[in-house]
Structure formats: C-alpha cells, structure tokens
N, C-alpha and C positions, 0 to 999 in steps of 0.2 A: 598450849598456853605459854606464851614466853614471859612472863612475869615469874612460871611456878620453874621453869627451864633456870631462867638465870637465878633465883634466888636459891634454887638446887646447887648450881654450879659457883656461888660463893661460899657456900657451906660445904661441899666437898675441897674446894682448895684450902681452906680454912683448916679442915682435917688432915688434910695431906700436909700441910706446913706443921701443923701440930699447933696452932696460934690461931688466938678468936679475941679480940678485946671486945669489952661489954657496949662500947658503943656500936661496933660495926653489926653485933647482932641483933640490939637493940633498932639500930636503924634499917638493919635488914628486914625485918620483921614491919618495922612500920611503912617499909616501902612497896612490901607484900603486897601488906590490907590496902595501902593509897591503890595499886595497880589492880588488885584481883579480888578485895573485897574481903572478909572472915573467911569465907569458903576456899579461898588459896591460903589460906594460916593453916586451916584444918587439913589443906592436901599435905601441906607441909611436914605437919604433923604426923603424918599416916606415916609419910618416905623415911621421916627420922628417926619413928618408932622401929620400921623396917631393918634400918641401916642400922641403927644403934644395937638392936641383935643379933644381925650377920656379924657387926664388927667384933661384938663383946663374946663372940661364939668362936670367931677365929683369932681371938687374943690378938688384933689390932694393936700397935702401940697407943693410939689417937682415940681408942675406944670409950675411954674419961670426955675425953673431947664431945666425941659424937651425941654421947649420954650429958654432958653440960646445954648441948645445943637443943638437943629434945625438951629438958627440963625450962630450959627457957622459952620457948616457944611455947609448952604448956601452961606458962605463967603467967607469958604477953593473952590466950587465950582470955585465961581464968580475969586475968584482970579486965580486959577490953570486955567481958560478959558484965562483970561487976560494975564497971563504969556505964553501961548501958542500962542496967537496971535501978544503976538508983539516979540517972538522968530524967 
C-alpha cells in the first residue's frame, strides 16, 4: 500500500530529525484517511504502537517523539469515530 509506505516514511524521518509540528502530523494523518481510508489510520496505528516500544525499550533519544505521534494518531482516530457518530 503506498499511502501506508509514505505516511510510514514521514514519520520515521520526523523521528530521526527529532521534529514533528502539529500541522504536518495533523496533515499527515488527514492525508492517510483521503488515500487509504480509516483502515490505513488503524494500520498506522498498529506500526506506531510497535515502534513506540521498540524505541522506548532501546531508550531512543526521539522515543517522546514516537510516543507524541502514536498519541496523536489515537486522537485523529477517536475524534473522526466521534465525528461519524453523531453525523
């Protein structure tokens, strides 16, 4: 899936810089769901729950990071759930 491929690999450069502004994640995220629909949010979600504990296990310095990105992406979930249900 090249949507889940690139949206993967601006979140790891993102980690590697140690730098994330909340628009580019915000937009990241909204350009997910335009390409791949909820179900590439949720893949998303799996990879960064994944990464967030390998990083936070080998004391990463970007491990805050990683874990800032999961947490958002849990959020964009919860919310775009919430927004569908009371549409």
């Amino acid at each position: 899936m090249h949507v889940l491929e690139t949206t993967l690999e601006t979140i790891a450069q993102s980690i590697r810089t140690g730098l994330a502004h909340p628009t580019t994640v915000l937009n990241t995220l909204i350009e997910t769901e335009n390409a791949g629909g909820m179900g590439a949010v949720r893949q998303v979600e799996r990879q960064l729950r994944l990464s967030a504990e390998a990083l936070q296990a080998r004391a990463h310095p970007n491990s805050d990071l990683a874990q800032a990105w999961l947490n958002a992406t849990r959020a964009y979930l919860i919310t775009q759930a919430e927004l569908k249900r009371v549409a």
